[in-house]
Structures are given as C-alpha cells and as structure tokens.
N, C-alpha and C positions, 0 to 999 in steps of 0.2 A: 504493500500500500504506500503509496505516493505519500510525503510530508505538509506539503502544499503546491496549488499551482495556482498560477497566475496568469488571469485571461483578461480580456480586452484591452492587449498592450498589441505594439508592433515592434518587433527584436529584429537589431542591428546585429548580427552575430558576430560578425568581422571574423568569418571562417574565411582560411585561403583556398576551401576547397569547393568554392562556387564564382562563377563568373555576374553573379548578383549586386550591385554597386551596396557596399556595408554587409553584403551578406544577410539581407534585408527579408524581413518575414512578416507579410502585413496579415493582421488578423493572426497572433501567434497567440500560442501556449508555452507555458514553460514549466514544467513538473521537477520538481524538488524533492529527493531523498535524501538524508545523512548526511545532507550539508553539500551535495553534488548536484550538478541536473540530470536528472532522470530520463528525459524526455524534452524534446524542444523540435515543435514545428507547426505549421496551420493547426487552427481552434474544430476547422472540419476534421480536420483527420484526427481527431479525436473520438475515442468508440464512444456508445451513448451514454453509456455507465459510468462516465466517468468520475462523477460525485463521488459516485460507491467506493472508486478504488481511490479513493483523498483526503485525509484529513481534514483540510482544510481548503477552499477557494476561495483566492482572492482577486477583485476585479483594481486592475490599474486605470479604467477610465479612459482607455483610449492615447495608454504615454508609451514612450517608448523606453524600452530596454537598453543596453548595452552592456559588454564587459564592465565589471568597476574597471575604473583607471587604474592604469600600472607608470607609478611617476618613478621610472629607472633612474636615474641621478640625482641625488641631492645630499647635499652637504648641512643636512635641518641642525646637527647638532654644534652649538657652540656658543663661547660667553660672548656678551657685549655687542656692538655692531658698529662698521665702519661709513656711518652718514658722514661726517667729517673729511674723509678723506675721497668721500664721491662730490663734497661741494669741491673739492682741491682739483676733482680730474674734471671739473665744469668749471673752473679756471685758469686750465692751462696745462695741466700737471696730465703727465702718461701714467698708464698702471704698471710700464715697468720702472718707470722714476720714482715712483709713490713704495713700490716693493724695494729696490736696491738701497733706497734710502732706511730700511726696515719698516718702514708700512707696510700694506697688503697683508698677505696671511700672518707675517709676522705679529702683526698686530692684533687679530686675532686669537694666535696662539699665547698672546700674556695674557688676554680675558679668560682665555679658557682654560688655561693651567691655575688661574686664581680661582676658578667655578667651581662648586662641590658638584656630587655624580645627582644630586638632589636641585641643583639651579641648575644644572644643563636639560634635565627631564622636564625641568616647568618650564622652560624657556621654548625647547625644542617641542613642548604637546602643543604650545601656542600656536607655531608654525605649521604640525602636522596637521591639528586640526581644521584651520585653516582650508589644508588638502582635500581631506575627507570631506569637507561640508561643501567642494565641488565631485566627489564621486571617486575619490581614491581608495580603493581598498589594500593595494598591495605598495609600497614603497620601499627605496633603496636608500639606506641610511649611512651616508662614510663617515670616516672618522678624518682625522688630518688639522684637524687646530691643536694637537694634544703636542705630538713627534717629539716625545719622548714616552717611555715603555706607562709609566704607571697612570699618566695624562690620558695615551691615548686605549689602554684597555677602561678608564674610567669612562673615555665617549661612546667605547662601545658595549658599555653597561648599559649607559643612557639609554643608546637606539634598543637596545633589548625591553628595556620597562615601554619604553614608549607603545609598543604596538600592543599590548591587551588594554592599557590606557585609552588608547585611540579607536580601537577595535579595525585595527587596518592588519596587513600581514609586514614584517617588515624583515628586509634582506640589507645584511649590514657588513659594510666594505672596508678594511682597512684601509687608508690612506695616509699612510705614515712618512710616504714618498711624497709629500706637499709642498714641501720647499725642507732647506736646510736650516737647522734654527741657529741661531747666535754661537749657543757653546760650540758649536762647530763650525762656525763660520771658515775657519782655517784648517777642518780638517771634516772635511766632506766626506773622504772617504771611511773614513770613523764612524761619519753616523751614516750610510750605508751599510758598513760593518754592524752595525747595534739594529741597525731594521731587521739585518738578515738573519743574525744570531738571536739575538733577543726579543724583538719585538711581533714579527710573525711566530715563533714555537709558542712566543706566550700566550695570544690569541689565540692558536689553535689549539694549545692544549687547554684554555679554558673555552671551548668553545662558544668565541665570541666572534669570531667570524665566518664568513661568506668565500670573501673573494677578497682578493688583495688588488689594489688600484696604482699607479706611479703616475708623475703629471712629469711628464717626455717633452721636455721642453728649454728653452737658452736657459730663460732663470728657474728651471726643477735640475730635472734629472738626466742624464746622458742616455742617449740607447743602450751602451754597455751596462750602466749600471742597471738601467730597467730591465736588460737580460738577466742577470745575477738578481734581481729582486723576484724575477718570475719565478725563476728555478727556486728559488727558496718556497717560495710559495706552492707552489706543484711540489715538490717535495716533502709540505705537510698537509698536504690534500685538500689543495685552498685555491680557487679558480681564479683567471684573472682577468683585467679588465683594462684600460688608459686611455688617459687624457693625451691626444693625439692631434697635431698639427694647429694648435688654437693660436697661438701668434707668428708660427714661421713651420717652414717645412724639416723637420728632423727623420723622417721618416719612421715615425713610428706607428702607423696604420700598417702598412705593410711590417711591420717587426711585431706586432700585435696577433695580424693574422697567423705571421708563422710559427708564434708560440700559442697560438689555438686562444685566444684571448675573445670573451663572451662578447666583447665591442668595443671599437675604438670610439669616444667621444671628443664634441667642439668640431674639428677637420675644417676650419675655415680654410687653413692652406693647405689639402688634400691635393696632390699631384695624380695624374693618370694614373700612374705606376702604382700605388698608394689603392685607389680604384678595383684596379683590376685586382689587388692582392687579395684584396678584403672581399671580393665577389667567388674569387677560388674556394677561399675558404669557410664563404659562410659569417663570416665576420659582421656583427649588427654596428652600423651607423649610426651614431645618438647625435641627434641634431638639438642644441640649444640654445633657443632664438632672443632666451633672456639674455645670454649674457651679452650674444652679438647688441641686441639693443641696450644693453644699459651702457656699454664700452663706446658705445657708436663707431662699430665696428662697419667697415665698408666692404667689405672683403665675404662674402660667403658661400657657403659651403657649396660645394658643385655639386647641386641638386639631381642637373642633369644626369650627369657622368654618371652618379649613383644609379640614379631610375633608370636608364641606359643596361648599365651593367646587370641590375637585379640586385644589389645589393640592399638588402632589408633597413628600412629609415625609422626608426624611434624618436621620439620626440622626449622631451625629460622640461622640467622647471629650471633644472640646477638651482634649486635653491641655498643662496651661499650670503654672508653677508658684504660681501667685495663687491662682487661682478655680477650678482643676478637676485637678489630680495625680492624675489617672485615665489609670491606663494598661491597661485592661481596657474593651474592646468588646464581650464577654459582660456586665457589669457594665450599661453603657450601656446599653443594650437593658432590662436587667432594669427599668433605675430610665426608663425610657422607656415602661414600661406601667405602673411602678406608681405615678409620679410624673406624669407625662400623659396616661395612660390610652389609648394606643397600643395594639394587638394585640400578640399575638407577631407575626404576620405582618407588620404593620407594621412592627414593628423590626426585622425583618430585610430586609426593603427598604427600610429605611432603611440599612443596613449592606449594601446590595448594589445592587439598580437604583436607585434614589434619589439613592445615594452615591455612582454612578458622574455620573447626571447631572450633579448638583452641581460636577461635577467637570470637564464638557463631556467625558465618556468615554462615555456609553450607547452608543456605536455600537461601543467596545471591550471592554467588560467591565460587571459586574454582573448578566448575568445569562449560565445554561446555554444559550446559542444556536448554531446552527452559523454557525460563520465568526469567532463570538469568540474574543477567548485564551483557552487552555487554563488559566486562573486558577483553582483550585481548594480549596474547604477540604472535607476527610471530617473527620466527626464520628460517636463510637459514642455514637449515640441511638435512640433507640425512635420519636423525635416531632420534626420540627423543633423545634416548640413549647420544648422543652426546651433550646433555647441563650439563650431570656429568662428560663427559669425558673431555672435552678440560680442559688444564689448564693454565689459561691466555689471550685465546681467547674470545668475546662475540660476537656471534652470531646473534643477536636482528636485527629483521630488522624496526619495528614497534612498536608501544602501544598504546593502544585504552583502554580509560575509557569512560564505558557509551556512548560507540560506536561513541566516538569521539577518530579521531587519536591526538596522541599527539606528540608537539616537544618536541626538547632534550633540550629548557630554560623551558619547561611546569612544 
C-alpha cells in the first residue's frame, strides 16, 4: 500500500530519458512509499482503486512538481562576512588585490577560527534556510575558512548538525585547499604537507567528509599540488571535486577529468582542450553565475562548447561571503540564462539532474523517477519556465524530503 499520493499537480521530472521539454507530465500522479516514489505518471493511468491501495490522497490544486533543488556548491559555512571589502572592489580594488593584501578568504578565515562549532551552525541554518524556503532539499556544504586541522573539522561539524536542522540532505566537502593561511605564508609546501597528512585522514577517519575540493588556481593551488591532494584523498576513500579555470586558465578541468573528479566548477577560462576533456570523461560542469555577477566578471563560461560537446551543466548559488552572498536558487537560474544564456530548462537541470550528479547522487535524486527519494518541490506556476523567470518572487508552495512534507523552521 502506497504512503501517499499526490494528484492534480503537473511533474516536471527532468528524467534524461524522455525527449519531453522538463520531462513534463501534465495531469500527473505521484505515489509515495518509504520515503521513495512509488509510482509517477498520468492520473488516467491510474487503476480505479486506487484510494484502496493509499493511505493517504492529496490534491496539489493544479501546481506543479519538480525534483527538490540540489544547490551542488556552496560555501554556507563561516564566521563574519566581507561587505567591507565588496564596497573596496566597487571602488576600484580587484579580488586578487583585496586577497594578496590578506583580505579575501583570509579574512574570512580569522572570523571563523574565532566562531564556536555552535555560531557557525546559527549563522550557517540562517543561510540554509534561506535555500530551503526556495525548494532545496539536498545541498553541498564545504569547508575552507577553517585551513587549519581543528578549525576546519569544526566547519564540518557545523555542515553535519545543519541538515536535520534544516531538514534538507547535506553532502559536505573538505576545502582545506582554499588558499594558504598566514602561518604558512613562506612555507606552502608545509601546509600542503599538513592537508595531506593530517587534515584529510582526520576527516575521514571521523567521518566528516564527502569529497575533498582544491581551488587550482594563481592565488590557491598549483596543479601538482592539486594532484598530490587528490591522491591523498582517493587514498582515504574521499571523492573529488575543483575549482577550475575561475580567473585564468591552469588547466585544471582537464586535470580534474583525468583524476575522475565528480566536476570541475567556475570555468570562466575553460579552453577547448579543457572541453573536450571533461566530455571524455563525464566530468559535470558547475556553472556559477553568482559569482561571475557579483565580480562583474566579463568573461564567461563557454556555454556553447559545453552544450556542443555534451558535457553535463549544473548550476550551484556558491554561496560564499567574498564573491557570491546569494542565497536564492531561483535567482541563480535566472542570472544563468541571462548571464550565460542557458534555457530555463537548463537551469533547472542544473538545479536538479545535473546537480545531483555533480554530486555522485543521480542514482538518488534529481530527478521524478520510481525508486528515487520522494524529494520534492510544488511550485504554483503556470510554466516550469517560470522558476528562471520571476525575479524576486518565490513560488514554492511545499517540500517534501523522503516524502515527508516539511515546514518552513524544518
């Protein structure tokens, strides 16, 4: 017997395995077991009995469905916030002048080494919530204001409490490779040395992590060292991920792909070569449009080349307090068609199957399938089309994890 089902909605599935625009099911059903769906297709093709076999029916009124949102990147946990130094880059000042001067994450990371594991939780449900209350159920939580060992398993404490808090699902990323902090200013390879030795075994053996992230870049990390950070990582059974060509081309998209890495993210200087690598291998594209716009970035991501190639595009908030204090996924989406000329459909596969891959979840969520979790966001729309369009508006009439609906303190 069915748990609940839910009729007079229309489900956007965003299955890849229909030529349907959204995967789109007008007049749907959606049957709920054990916190999976059961069933999902036309309300006819439904037998007559089907009260009999149901606990429960519930009518949505004519809204529509989709996967809940899957926001693959963001950075929600950390003390303090850098308004100050975003009026500084709206007078003049660059983000790598603002960083080398020890602004940027630096700055950051003294809020959040002075935070208990208790004011990063309140700080960071502020923000999550936020998420949820446009349709997020599953989010990606990094760490990377901490970089050093005790700081940064305390952020990924945080991202752990947070998610039965919020009632979302949450996948939590080391990012201990975020920049070099001060004490090592003059001995970089030292604390490369203490990520590799110390700081991934220690995550993993408390299993506090996911996936391990390195930001591949002039002012982070080398591609050697982001090799020797993967292999540490794969080494304690911990997947991996990176920030990938956001200010200049290092080539680490393609160095990404070839250490089998879940997705390269940012790629605003993506090179062909770069491209095709990440199309070989499967490699997910995380496009994020917050930070190009809050940077006023001119440069983006070669959309084309991507869709060209096949390579799968996820969209993400990156919510961070530097470069992207966006905590709206409706928002993303919007500036994701009209700052890289995405679909609406594509932004929401990016915010759904995309964003689950990214995430090594497609077999769990992101899209309306039977057997997946019962993850859910209703929206009162007319048009999918309409969760890129509005700007300002949220939609959301509901959210269901694990086919339980959730409120708005969940």
């Amino acid at each position: 017997m069915w748990d609940l089902l839910l009729l007079d909605c229309h489900a956007a599935t965003m299955s890849a395995d229909t030529d349907t625009p959204y995967g789109a099911v007008r007049d749907a059903a959606v049957a709920i077991q054990d916190g999976r769906i059961a069933w999902i297709g036309p309300r006819s093709a439904l037998s007559a009995d089907f009260e009999d076999l149901t606990r429960e029916v519930r009518s949505l009124q004519g809204a529509w469905i989709t996967p809940g949102l899957v926001d693959c990147h963001t950075h929600l946990v950390f003390g303090g916030n850098r308004a100050v130094e975003w009026e500084r880059r709206l007078n003049g000042a660059t983000y790598e002048e603002i960083a080398r001067a020890g602004g940027g994450i630096l700055s950051s990371v003294r809020a959040t080494r002075a935070a208990s594991e208790d004011d990063l939780v309140e700080s960071g449900l502020r923000r999550l919530r936020a998420l949820t209350a446009q349709g997020v159920t599953t989010v990606e939580v990094k760490s990377g204001y901490g970089l050093e060992t005790e700081s940064e398993l305390r952020s990924l404490r945080a991202a752990t409490r947070l998610g039965p808090l919020a009632g979302v699902n949450v996948v939590r990323t080391l990012l201990s490779a975020h920049a070099v902090p001060q004490e090592f200013r003059d001995d970089r390879s030292g604390y490369v040395d203490l990520i590799a030795n110390e700081i991934i075994p220690a995550a993993a053996r408390e299993a506090l992590a996911d996936a391990v992230d390195v930001y591949c870049e002039t002012i982070g990390f080398t591609p050697g060292e982001t090799r020797r950070l993967f292999a540490a990582a794969k080494a304690h059974g911990l997947r991996v991920k990176l920030h990938a060509e956001q200010l200049s081309d290092q080539g680490g998209a393609a160095l990404a792909a070839d250490c089998g890495a879940l997705s390269a993210d940012h790629l605003e200087h993506l090179s062909d070569e770069g491209v095709k690598a990440m199309a070989r291998a499967g490699t997910v594209a995380v496009l994020l449009p917050g930070a190009y716009y809050f940077l006023r970035d001119t440069k983006a991501p070669p959309v084309d080349a991507l869709r060209r190639a096949g390579v799968p595009m996820a969209v993400a908030t990156d919510c961070n307090p530097g470069t992207s204090p966006l905590t709206s996924p409706l928002l993303a989406m919007n500036m994701a068609c009209t700052l890289f000329r995405l679909t609406p459909e594509e932004a929401l596969a990016g915010f759904t199957r995309e964003g689950a891959r990214a995430l090594g979840l497609a077999a769990e969520c992101g899209a309306l399938e039977r057997g997946k979790a019962a993850d859910l966001a209703v929206w009162r729309v007319d048009d999918p089309a309409e969760l890129a369009y509005w700007m300002g508006a949220n939609p959301l009439a509901a959210r269901y994890l694990a086919g339980r609906e959730q409120t708005a303190e969940a």
